[in-house]
N, C-alpha and C positions, 0 to 999 in steps of 0.2 A: 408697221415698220419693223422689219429685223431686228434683234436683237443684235446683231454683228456691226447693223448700220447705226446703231445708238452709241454704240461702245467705241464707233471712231470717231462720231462727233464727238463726244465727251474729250477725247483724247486730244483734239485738235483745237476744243476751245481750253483746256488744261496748258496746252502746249505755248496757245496764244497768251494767255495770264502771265502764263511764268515769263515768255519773251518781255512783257509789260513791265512788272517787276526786277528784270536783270537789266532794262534798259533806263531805267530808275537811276537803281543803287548805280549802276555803271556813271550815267551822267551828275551824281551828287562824292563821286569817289570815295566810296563809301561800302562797308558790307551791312547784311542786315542785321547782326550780332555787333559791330561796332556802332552801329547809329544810338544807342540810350545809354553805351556807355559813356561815349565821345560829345558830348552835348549836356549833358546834366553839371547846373553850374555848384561853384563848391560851398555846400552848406556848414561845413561845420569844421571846427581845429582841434582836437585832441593831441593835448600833451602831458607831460610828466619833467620835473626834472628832480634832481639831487639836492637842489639848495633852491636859493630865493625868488628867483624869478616865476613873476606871475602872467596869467593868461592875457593881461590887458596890458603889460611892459611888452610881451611875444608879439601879439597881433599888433602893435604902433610900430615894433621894428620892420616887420614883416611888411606891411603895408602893401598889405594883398588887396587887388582891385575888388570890389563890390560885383557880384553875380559872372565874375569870371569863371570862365570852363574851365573844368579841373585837367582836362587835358591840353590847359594853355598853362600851364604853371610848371616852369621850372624846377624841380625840388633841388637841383645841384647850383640854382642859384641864388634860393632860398639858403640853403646852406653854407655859404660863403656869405654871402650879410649878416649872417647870425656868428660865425667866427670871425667877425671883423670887431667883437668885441671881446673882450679879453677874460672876461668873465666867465665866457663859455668855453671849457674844454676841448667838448665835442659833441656833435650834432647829427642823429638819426631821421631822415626824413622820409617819409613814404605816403605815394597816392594806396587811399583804400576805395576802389568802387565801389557806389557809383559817384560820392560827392563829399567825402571828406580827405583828412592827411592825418596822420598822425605823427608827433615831433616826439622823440627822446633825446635827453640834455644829459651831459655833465658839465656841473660846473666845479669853478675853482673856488675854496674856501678859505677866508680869509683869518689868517694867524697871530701877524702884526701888520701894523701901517704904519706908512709914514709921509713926510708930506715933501714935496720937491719944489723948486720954482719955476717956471715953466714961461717964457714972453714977459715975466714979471707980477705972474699969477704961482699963485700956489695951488696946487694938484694934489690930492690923498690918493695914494698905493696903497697896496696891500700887497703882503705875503702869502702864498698859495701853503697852504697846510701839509698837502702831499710830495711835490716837488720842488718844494722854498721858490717857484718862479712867480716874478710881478705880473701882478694886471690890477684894472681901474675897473670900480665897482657899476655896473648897469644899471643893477636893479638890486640894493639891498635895505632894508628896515635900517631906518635912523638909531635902533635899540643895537642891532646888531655891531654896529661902524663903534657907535658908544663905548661899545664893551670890550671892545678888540684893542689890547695894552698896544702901545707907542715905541717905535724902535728910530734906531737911525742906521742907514747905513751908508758904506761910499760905494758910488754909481759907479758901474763899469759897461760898457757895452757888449752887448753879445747877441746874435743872429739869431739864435735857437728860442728867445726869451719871445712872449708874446706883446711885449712893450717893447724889444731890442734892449730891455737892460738885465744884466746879469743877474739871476737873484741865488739865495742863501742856499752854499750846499753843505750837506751833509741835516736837511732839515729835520730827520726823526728824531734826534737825540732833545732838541730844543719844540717840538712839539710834542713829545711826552712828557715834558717838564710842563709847559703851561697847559696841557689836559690835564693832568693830575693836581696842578696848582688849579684850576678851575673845578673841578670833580670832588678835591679829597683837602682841598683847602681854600674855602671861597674868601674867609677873613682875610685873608694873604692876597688873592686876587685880583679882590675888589678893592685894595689899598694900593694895588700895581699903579704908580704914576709911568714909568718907564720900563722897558724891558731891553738894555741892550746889548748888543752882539756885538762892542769894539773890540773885547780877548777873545770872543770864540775861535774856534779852530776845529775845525771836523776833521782831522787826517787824526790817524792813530799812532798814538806814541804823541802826540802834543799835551803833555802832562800840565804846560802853563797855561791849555784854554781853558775859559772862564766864560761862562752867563751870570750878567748883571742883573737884579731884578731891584729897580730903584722904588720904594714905597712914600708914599704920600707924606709920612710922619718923619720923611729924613734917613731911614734908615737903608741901607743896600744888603742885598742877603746875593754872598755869592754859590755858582755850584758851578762844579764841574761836570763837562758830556760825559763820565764815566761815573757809573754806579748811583745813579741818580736816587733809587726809591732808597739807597743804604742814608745816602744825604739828605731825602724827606722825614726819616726815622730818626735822624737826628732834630732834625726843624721843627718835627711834632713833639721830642722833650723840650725843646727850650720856650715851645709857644705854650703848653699847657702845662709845665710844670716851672718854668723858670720865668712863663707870663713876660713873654717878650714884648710885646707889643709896648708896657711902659718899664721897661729898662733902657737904662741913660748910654745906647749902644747908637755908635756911627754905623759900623760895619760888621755883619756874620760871614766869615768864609767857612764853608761846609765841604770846599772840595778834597780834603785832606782826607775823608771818609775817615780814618780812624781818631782825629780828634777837630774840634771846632773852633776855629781862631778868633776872639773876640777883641774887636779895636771900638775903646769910646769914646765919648762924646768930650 
């Protein structure tokens, strides 16, 4: 046989293959490059976030089906059920071929709580750290909710809120005061029974806002959002040289920054 007539047979059974193959993928609507992407079910969840929530609070919210195709999974709908809790910030979601996702989170950290009534039931809130906005805890340690001192405030509604309730502005000045009271004086802290915002005032020029910090022993130590660490310097002479903690004092006001008002008992 020819060598010219082997080379079209070749070609014609080549040609018939390929026919076989494109009438395939055609009838499965499919290419051959998407068929092992498109089909591999999802094995695995890879996430991270900023604060408490864990792998096995993720996966129950989630309640992703068992051996579902990662190309049947929503990720824009995954991530609307995961911001329907208030806890979460915001929510990164992405398929990685061929058979995982990966989640990044930020959540919201809580500063103060406090507790509302709700059908007749009581609710604990929290204070967001960064933005003073409310939300209800998902997923946090029993140790953590523990430790977070007690406020009160009055409800107001607002749209932008991820509860619809207004929460605390101007929150920097009153979250570097209980960092620093948590960091740089845990005795003071840890004696926090209350911490309330009824005189606070965040606008500038309000000379008569006030943070209340009510302690366990009776006492109230107050400050003012203005010059805060000048107001710790004073509160670090009377706790360690004037040994506050048993002085027969109702009330410290510190907001005078250049002198310390003492009302007793």
């Amino acid at each position: 046989m020819k060598v010219k007539d082997v080379a079209k047979k070749s070609l014609c059974v080549t040609i018939f293959i390929a026919g076989i193959l494109a009438l395939y993928f055609f009838e499965k609507n499919v290419t051959p490059k998407q068929l092992p992407r498109n089909t591999l079910p999802l094995r695995s969840l890879r996430f991270s976030s900023d604060g408490t929530i864990t792998g096995r609070w993720l996966a129950k919210a989630l309640a992703i089906k068992k051996n579902v195709l990662l190309s049947e999974i929503d990720v824009f709908a995954l991530k609307k059920r995961l911001l329907e809790f208030s806890q979460i910030r915001d929510a990164c979601i992405e398929k990685q071929f061929p058979n995982s996702i990966s989640i990044k989170m930020n959540e919201r950290h809580p500063l103060l709580k406090f507790v509302i009534k709700n059908n007749g039931r009581e609710e604990l809130l929290f204070v967001d750290s960064q933005d003073g906005s409310i939300f209800m805890a998902a997923c946090m340690p029993k140790s953590l909710i523990l430790a977070t001192p007690y406020t009160e405030l009055k409800l107001e509604k607002s749209k932008k809120s991820p509860l619809g309730i207004r929460g605390v502005e101007g929150i920097k000045a009153v979250e570097h005061l209980i960092k620093t009271l948590r960091i740089e004086y845990p005795e003071i802290y840890g004696q926090i029974r209350k911490f309330s915002l009824k005189k606070y005032d965040h606008r500038s020029g309000a000379t008569w806002s006030r943070m209340e910090v009510f302690l366990k022993n009776g006492q109230i130590i107050e400050f003012s959002p203005r010059d805060i660490d000048v107001q710790l310097l004073n509160l670090d002479y009377l706790m360690h040289e004037r040994d506050l903690a048993h002085m027969n004092i109702k009330k410290v006001d510190l907001a005078k920054i250049n002198s310390v008002i003492i009302e007793n008992r």
